[in-house]
C-alpha positions, 0 to 999 in steps of 0.5 A: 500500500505505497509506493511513488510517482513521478509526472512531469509536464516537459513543455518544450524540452528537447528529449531523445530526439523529439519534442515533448510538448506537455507529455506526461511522464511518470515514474512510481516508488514504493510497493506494488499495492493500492496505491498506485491505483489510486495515482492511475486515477489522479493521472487519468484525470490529469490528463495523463494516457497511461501509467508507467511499466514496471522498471524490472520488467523484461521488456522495459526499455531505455527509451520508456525512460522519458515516458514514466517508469514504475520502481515499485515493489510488491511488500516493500516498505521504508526500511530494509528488513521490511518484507524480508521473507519475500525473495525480491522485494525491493526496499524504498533506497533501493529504489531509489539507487534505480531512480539514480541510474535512470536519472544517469541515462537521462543525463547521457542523453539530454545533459545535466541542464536537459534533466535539470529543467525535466525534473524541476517540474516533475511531481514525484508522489512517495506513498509507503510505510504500510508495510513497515507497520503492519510488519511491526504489529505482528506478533514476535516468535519467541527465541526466533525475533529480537524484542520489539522497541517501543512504537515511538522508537519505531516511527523515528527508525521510519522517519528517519530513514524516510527523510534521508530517502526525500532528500536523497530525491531533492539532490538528484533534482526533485522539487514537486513532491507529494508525500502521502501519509498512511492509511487507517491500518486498524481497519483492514480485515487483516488486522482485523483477523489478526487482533480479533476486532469485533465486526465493524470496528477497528484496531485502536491500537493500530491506529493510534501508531498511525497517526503518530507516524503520520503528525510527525512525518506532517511537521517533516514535511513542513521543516522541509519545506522551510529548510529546501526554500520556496522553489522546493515543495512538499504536499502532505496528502492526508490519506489517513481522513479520508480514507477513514471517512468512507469506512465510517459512511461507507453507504452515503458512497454506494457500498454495501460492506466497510469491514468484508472483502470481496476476495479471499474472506475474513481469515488465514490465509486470506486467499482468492483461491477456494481449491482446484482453480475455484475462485473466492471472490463476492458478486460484485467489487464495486459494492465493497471498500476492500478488494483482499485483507489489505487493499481497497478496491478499484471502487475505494481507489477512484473516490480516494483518489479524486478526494486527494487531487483537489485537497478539500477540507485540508486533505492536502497542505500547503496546496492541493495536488492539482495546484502543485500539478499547475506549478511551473519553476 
């Protein structure tokens, strides 16, 4: 449930050969989850044709460079350790070292003021940390785990390490950024199932790490911009509100369940799969916020998504995503 993006409007650049006139390029960090769903809508209403393809895959060329790539990584998260039982996740600095290698490429072929004009007026939208916590909920295994540290100690390991990670972006020359906070994990059906949550409520405890992580990632943000100057800007997207308020009015939005999902049901192992190719799946998605025991649906996805773009009701600080969008340096 993370990830990040990058779209640019290249006006008049010169690159590769041809012209770009206002061609919406797009590269995504993060994991390969919900998220990146929610942007293909932001994009889609942008004016953007496509999303990009993932940067790994085998038929990803050079040249998809200057058309957007997709960095993301399915179970990755802030730190390294996140994820780690699963061969091949891709943690946030190494995609990053991947953005660096294409930003390399760009260099060669358009040169150092070619890239900079390019990425000065990108959007790079960075939404991750889901991954980080869910796994830090988890029960330990006796003998196998070290103890846990505290939850305030846990959200500045995070932070920490996501800072580093934002600045690291601000040096290979972004200046447009959107950080997207965290969700309400305490209501995802994993979490659910894995706390024994009474139908129809959420895991408090869940939560409240939630919205620690995401006030103080907030004032970082807001140091940051204060620190980077006026031609650097930071939006904050407040996922976590706007999510929370479909679950708690989940019919006025056309669903008909907040807390079900549509694939794979309420316990472990939470699969789609019944047996002999049989699928578990409910009759209709749209009707449902969750797709699986993690994700929203396509449905959820859409209405998050027009909701962050326009930044109502301080969904977004200090501009709406749009706003940044039309801002030219």
């Amino acid at each position: 449930m993370s990830g990040w993006l990058i779209h640019t409007c290249a006006g008049a650049t010169h690159m590769a050969g041809r012209m770009c006139t206002y061609e919406h390029i797009m590269w995504h960090m993060g994991a390969a989850a919900c998220t990146p769903r929610v942007f293909v809508h932001a994009d889609e209403a942008l004016g953007a044709k496509s999303f990009p393809p993932p940067y790994l895959a085998p038929k990803t060329d050079d040249k998809v460079i200057f058309r957007g790539l997709n960095y993301a990584s399915g179970a990755a998260g802030i730190l390294e350790q996140t994820g780690e039982l699963f061969i091949g996740r891709v943690p946030l600095r190494e995609q990053v070292n991947y953005f660096e290698e294409s930003k390399a490429y760009m260099v060669k072929v358009m040169g150092e003021n070619g890239t900079r004009e390019l990425l000065k007026n990108a959007i790079f939208s960075i939404t991750i940390g889901s991954n980080d916590i869910l796994n830090y909920m988890q029960p330990s295994i006796p003998f196998l785990e070290h103890p846990k540290v505290s939850p305030f100690v846990f959200q500045h390991f995070m932070l920490s390490n996501l800072t580093i990670q934002l600045k690291r972006l601000h040096e290979l020359g972004a200046r447009k950024l959107i950080v997207v906070g965290i969700g309400p994990l305490g209501c995802i059906p994993f979490v659910g199932a894995l706390y024994l949550v009474p139908s129809g409520k959420c895991s408090m405890e869940v939560n409240q790490l939630v919205q620690g992580y995401n006030t103080h990632l907030n004032q970082i943000l807001n140091q940051l911009n204060h620190d980077m100057g006026p031609q650097t800007t930071f939006v904050y997207a407040n996922s976590y509100d706007v999510f929370m308020k479909i679950i708690l009015s989940y019919q006025q939005y056309g669903f008909e369940s907040a807390n079900a999902p549509c694939c794979g049901g309420y316990f472990p192992p939470f699969l789609c799969f019944k047996g002999d190719n049989e699928l578990d799946l409910c009759d209709d998605r749209s009707k449902y916020v969750f797709w699986d025991a993690y994700h929203p649906t396509e449905a959820a996805n859409f209405i998050i998504a027009k909701q962050l773009l326009d930044g109502k009701d301080n969904v977004t600080t200090p501009i709406s995503i749009r706003q940044l969008y039309n801002k030219f340096l």
